[in-house]
Every structure is written in structure tokens, then in C-alpha cells.
N, C-alpha and C positions, 0 to 999 in steps of 0.2 A: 921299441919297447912294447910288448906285450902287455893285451890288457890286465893279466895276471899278475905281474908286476907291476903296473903300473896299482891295481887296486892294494897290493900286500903292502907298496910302498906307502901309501897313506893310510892312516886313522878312520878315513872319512866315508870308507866303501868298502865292499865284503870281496874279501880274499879270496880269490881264486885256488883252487888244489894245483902244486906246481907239477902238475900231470904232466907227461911227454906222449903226443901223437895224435890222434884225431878225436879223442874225447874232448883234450886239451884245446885244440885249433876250433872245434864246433861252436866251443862255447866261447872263444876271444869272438867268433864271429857273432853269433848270438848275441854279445854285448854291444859289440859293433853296431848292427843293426837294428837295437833300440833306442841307442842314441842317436844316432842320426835321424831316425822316424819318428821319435816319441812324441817330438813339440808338433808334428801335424796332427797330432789328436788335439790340441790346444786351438788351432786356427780352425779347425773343423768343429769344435763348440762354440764357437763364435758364427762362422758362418753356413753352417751346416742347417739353419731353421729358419733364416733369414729370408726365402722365397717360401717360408708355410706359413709367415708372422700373419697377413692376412688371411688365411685359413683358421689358422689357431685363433685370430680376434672374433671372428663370426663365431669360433668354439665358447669362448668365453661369454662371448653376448647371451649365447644360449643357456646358460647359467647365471644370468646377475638377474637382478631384481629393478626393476625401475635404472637399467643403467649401472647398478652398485653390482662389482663384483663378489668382493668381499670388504670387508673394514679390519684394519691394521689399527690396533690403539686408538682407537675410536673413529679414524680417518678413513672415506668412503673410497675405495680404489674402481674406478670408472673402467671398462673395456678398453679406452686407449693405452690408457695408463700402466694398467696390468699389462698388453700385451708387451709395452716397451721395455715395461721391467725385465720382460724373458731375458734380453740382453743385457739392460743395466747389473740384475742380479750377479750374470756370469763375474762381471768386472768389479764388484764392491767385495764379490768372496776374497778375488784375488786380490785385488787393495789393502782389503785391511787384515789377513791372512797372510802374508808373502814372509814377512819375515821369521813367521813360527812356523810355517813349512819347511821354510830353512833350515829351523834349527832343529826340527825335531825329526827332518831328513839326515842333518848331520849326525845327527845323535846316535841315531838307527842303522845307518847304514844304509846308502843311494841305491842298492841295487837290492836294497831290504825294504823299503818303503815304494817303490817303482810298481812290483806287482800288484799291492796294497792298492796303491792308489789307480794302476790301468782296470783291477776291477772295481773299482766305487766311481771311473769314470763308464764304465760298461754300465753298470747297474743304474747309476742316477742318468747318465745322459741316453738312455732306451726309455727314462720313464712314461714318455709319450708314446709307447707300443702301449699301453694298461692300463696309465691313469686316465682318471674324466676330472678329476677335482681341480679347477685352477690354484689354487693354492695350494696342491701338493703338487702341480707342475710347476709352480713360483721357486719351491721350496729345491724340488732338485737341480732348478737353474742354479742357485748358490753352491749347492755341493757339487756339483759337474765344475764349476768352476774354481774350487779347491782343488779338485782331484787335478785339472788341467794344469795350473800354478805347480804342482807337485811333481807332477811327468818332465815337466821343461825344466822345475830348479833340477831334478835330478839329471836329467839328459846332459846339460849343459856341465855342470858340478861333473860329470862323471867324463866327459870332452876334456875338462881342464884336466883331470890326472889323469889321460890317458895320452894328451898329442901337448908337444912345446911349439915355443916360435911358428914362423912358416906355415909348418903341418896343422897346427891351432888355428890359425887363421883359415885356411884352407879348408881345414874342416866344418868349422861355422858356417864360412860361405855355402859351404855346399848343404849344409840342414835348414840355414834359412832359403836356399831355393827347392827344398825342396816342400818347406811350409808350403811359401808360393804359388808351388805348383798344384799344391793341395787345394790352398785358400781358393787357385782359379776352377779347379775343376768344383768344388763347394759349391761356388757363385753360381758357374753354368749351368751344373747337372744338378743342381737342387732344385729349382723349377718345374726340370721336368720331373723328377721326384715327385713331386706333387702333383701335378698334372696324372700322375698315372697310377699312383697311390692312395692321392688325398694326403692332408694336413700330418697324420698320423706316421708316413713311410718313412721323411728323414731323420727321423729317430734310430730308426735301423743301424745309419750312420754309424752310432755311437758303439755299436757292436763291436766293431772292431779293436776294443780295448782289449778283447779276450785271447784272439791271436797273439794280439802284443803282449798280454799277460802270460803265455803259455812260453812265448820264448824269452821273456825277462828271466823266467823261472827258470830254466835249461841256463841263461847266460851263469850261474853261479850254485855253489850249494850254500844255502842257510846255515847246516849245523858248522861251518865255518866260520862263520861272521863274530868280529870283536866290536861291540860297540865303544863308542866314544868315552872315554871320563868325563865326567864334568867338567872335571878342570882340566880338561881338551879342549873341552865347546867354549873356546872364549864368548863373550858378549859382544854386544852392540858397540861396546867402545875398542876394540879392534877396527874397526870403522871408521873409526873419528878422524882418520888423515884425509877418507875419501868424500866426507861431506859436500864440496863444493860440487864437486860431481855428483853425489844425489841430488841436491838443492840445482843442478841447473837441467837436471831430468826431467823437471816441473811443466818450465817455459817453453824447454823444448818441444816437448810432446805435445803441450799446449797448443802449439804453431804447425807442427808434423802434421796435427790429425785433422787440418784446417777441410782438406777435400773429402774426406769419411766421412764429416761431421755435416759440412755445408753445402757439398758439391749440388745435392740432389736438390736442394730448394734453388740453386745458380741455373742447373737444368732447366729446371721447372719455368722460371721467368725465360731462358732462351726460347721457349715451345718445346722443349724435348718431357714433354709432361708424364708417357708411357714407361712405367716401371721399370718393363723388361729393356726397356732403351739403356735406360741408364744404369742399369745393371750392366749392360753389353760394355757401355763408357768407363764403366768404374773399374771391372773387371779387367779391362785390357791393361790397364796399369800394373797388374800382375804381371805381366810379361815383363815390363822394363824392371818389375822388381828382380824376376829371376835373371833377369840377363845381369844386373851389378851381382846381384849374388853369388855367382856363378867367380864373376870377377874379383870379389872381395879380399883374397887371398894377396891377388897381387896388389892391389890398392895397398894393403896393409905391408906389402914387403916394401913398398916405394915412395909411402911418401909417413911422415911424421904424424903420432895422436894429432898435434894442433892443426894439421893443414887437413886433415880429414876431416875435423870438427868443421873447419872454415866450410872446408868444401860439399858439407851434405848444410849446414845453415844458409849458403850459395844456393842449391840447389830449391831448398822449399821456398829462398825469396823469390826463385827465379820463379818457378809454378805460381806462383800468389801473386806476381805483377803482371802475369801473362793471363790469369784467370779477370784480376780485376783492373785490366787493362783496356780488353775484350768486349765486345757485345753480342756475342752467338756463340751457338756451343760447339762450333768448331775450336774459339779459342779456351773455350774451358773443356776439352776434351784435350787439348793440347796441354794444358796447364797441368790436368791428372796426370799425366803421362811423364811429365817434367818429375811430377811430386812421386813417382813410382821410383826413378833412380834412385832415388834419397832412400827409398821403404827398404828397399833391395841391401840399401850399407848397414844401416841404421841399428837394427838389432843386431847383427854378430858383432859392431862396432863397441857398441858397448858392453854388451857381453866379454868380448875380447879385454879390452880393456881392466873390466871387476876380476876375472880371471887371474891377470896377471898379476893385478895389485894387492886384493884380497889374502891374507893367510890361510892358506890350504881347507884347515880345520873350520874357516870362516864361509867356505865359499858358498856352501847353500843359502846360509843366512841372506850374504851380501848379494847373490840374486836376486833372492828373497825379495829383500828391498828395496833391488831394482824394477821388478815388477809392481808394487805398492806406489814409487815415484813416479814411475810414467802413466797410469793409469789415473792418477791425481790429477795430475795433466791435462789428460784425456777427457777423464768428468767433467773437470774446471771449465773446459773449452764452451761447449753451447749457453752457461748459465753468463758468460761472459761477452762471448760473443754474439750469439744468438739477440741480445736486446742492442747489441751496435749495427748488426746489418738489420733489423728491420729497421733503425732511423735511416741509416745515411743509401742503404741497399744492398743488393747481394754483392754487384761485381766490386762495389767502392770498398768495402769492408774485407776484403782479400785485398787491393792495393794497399792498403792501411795494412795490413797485417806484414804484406811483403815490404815497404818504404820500412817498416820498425826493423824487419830483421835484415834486410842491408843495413842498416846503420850499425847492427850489431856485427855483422860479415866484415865490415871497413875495422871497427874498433878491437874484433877479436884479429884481425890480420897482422894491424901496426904493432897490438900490443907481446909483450914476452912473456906473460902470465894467459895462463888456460884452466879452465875448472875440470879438464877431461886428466890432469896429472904430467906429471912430468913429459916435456916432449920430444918423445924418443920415439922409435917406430912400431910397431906394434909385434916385431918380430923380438923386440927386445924381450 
């Protein structure tokens, strides 16, 4: 199936001209290759400043007054605080945005909204080549991170009408290794970014929105495009069969994002106190991601939703009783490396799944709001755990984490109900 076809077949993306010969084939390629690429503009707003964050905090100090960066609603925002926000902000656009991207990706047209959004991630996420203002580099943290939510509901939205079964599967696999591979080179070569730059260079980064925008635009013609009716764009209650499965996106992610979140203070108590250390620690987990990634496809042809759900919830108890099992960071570097396989399944897993389930016309939305649920998750995580491992300690508070979700790995095994949907294999 041609992407051309594939997009004139649905409501939900911009028709292709049924052109015959290399105009035609350029631009199935062209869309091709947006998809697949798009969502590493996403993981590279996330990790793409994360070795300048202590550059950028001595920027900001250089601007506050007594300590005070700025004041929000009357509330004093401290240099620490401000610098964390750079990343918090990325993930609360996406949070509490996910679902109106959706719909107003659907609305528009995925391959009409794509360029849209690859330049308002170019323009916002360069704003540290220009600006000096912390609060207007606050401010384009939040928009870089809509426009990022928008590239991926579209990438993905645009994967589902173009590959079924098997080919669907396979195709994830292969965009989430190649985030991955992004996320790892980010980690690595961001450093040195810096290092030969200054705080100002990985900004650069974000540039790359504009290549991507130049072939989003080639993959389709505009004066083409039919936008959606209204009474096309169903609502939220199109939805309503998949709730258990958003509602268990929460916990999950909760528990996922236990070594992102905690690892570095686990470090920290083994002696591995040096940033760049643990950077090198966290990062190698990238690999095991892209190696399941890689594999996804067949995972998804061989075995059922419910034994996959079992076996990536296997997977993070096993990293979390091996991290708080442990007393050196041998064993919590082994731990990451557990909790990488799972990172590697985990998003095309559910992805795959919303795809399937979802109503065609629905499916940016129902991204949408898959992105808003795990991100929940994610937030939830240190305000919850963060005051259980300073009582009981780093490594005790990962066994606790890991003993709760074996209990759940036993109960979702024996039981016949699953919150991931009916269980069938994912090729169905």
C-alpha cells in the first residue's frame, strides 16, 4: 500500500496526487522518512540541553536578584528551580496539551500540521542561540514541547494509516530504535557540545526541524488536502472502551521511570558521584533499548497483548530488585540495563496497541492522550517517591518498588482480564 493511498483512504491526512513515476515514488518516500524520523526531534528536546542545564543555571544566576529569578503569581522562582523547570516545562506542555493536538492534528490534516509544527519546533527550541531573558527561555521550553507532542502524535497517526499487522509492528520497532539511537548520541555528544560551544551551542540541535520541514512539505501538496468534518472528529467518548488502558498508563509509567528519575541519587550513595559517570551509566541503557527495539516486531508477531504486558512489568521488577537488592553500582548499573529492555518495548507497545483499537478518525486524539497519561505518571513519580527513599534509602525503595510489581506480574499472569484490551497478538 502506497502512502498515497494509504493517506486518500482516510479522512485524517492529506491525499496524495495519484501521480504515476518518480514525482509520485519521491514523495511516498519523503513521507516515509518523516515518519520514521520525526519522533527523534521529541527525545532530542528532552535530552538535547540536559549536559548545558549546569551552564544555563550559572546563566540564570547571572540574572536573579538576591537568588530570585523571576516571580510567577507572586511566587519567587530560585536558580535551582528555574533551571529544572527547562525540562519540567517540556513535559507539562505535553501533558496537559496531548489531547487537543490530537484533535486539532486530526482536524487539519497529519501531514498539514507536521510542517507547522517541525517549524515552531525549529524557532522555539534554537531560542537559546538569541535569547538572554530566563523567562522567555522558560516560556519556549513549553512551546518546544507542544510542537514535539505534535511531530510524534502526527508520525505515529500517520504509521497507523500507512503499515497493518506485522509491517505496523515492525515499523515502530524500528522509529523507536531509532529515537534511541538519537536519545544516545544527545546524552554523549551533548557534553561535548558544551565543552566546545558553551551552554548556548545545543541549541543548534533544534535546527534541524527545518530539513525536516522542507521534506514534510515535498512529502504532499496542500492545495489537496480535505479537512475533517466535525462530525468526523468524534470526541473523547470514542475512547471510552479504552479507558482501563489509559487509567493503567499512570502506574505504569510511575514505576518505568523509577531509574530516570532516582538512579542518579542510587549512584550518588554507591561513590559514582561524577556527573559525566553517570551519564556514561544511564546512557548505555540506550543500547539495550535499541537492541529490543530492533526486535519488537517479532515480539509483537509471537506472543499475545497480555504476555507482553506481563513481560515488560517482569522486566522493570526485575531492574528494581536488582538495583535495591545491591550495594554498589555495579549492581545498579546492571539494574539500568535490565530497565533499558523494557524502554526499548514499551512505547511502540502501546502505541501499537491505541493504533489498532482506536477509530481511524480518533487516532491523533487517542495518542494524544496517551502521551498526557504516561507523563502523569512520570511527574507523579518523585513527589511520591522521592519522600519514601529518603526515609527507608535509595537502594530499599527500588526493592519496595520491585516486591509491589512482582505481586502485580503473578496477579496479571493467573488472571484472564488485562487493561492493555482484548488478548490477541498484536499482529491482529
Amino acid at each position: 500500500m502506497s502512502i498515497s493511498d494509504a493517506d486518500m483512504a482516510g479522512t485524517s491526512t492529506l491525499a496524495l496526487a495519484p501521480e504515476i513515476g518518480r514525482v509520485a515514488r519521491f514523495r511516498d518516500r519523503a513521507a516515509m522518512f518523516v515518519m520514521l524520523t520525526g519522533s527523534i526531534l521529541n527525545v532530542l528536546a528532552l535530552v538535547g540541553i540536559m549536559p548545558a542545564i549546569a551552564s544555563i543555571a550559572k546563566h540564570f544566576a547571572d540574572h536573579s536578584t538576591n537568588g530570585v529569578v523571576m516571580t510567577v503569581l507572586g511566587y519567587p522562582l530560585g536558580v535551582e528551580l528555574s533551571t529544572q523547570l527547562m525540562i519540567t516545562l517540556l513535559n507539562i506542555g505535553i501533558m496537559f496539551a496531548g489531547p487537543l493536538l490530537g484533535l486539532v492534528a486530526a482536524r487539519l490534516g497529519y501531514l498539514r500540521v507536521l510542517p507547522i509544527a517541525l517549524g515552531v519546533y525549529a524557532l522555539a527550541g534554537s531560542a537559546g542561540l538569541y535569547l538572554d531573558d530566563p523567562a522567555d527561555l522558560l516560556l519556549s521550553r513549553l512551546v518546544i514541547g507542544l510542537a514535539g507532542a505534535s511531530i510524534s502524535i502526527c508520525c505515529y497517526s500517520l504509521i497507523g494509516a500507512r503499515f497493518q499487522g506485522t509491517e505496523r509492528s515492525r515499523m515502530l520497532g524500528y522509529q523507536s530504535a531509532l529515537v534511541m539511537i538519537f536519545g544516545l548520541i544527545g546524552l554523549e555528544g551533548g557534553g561535548w557540545i558544551v565543552d566546545l560551544g558553551g551552554w548556548r551551542a545545543p541549541f543548534a540541535i533544534y535546527l534541524l526541524g527545518i530539513p525536516m520541514l522542507l521534506i514534510a512539505l515535498v512529502a504532499a501538496e496542500p492545495a489537496q488536502h480535505q479537512a475533517i468534518a466535525a462530525e468526523k472528529s468524534p470526541g473523547l467518548r470514542v475512547l471510552l472502551p479504552m479507558w482501563p488502558l489509559y487509567i493503567v498508563l499512570i502506574p505504569f509509567n510511575f514505576a518505568a521511570y523509577m531509574t530516570s528519575v532516582h538512579l542518579p541519587f542510587v549512584l550518588t550513595g554507591d561513590g559514582i558521584a561524577k556527573g559525566s559517570l553517570q551519564g556514561h551509566i544511564m546512557a548505555s541503557s540506550f543500547i539495550m533499548n535499541i537492541v529490543t527495539s530492533l526486535f519488537y516486531g517479532k515480539i509483537a508477531a509471537r506472543f499475545s497483548r497480555r504476555w507482553i504486558f506481563v513481560l515488560l512489568l517482569g522486566i522493570f521488577a526485575t531492574s528494581d530488585m536488582i538495583i535495591g537488592l545491591s550495594n554498589n553500582w555495579v549492581g545498579s548499573m546492571v539494574g539500568c540495563w535490565v530497565a533499558g529492555l523494557g524502554g526499548g518495548i514499551m512505547t511502540p507497545f502501546f502505541v501499537n496497541i491505541i493504533l489498532n483499537r482506536a477509530p481511524e478518525a480518533a487516532r491523533g486524539m487517542a495518542i494524544g492522550l496517551m502521551y498526557t497519561m504516561m507523563y502523569v505518571g512520570d511527574f507523579a513519580n518523585p513527589f511520591f517517591v522521592t519522600p519514601l527513599r529518603q526515609q527507608v534509602g535509595n537502594h530499599h525503595v527500588f526493592a519496595l518498588v520491585g516486591v509491589a510489581l512482582a505481586i502485580v506480574v503473578v496477579a496479571q499472569a493467573l488472571s484472564r482480564w488485562t487493561p492493555v484490551g482484548p488478548d490477541v497478538k498484536q499482529t491482529a
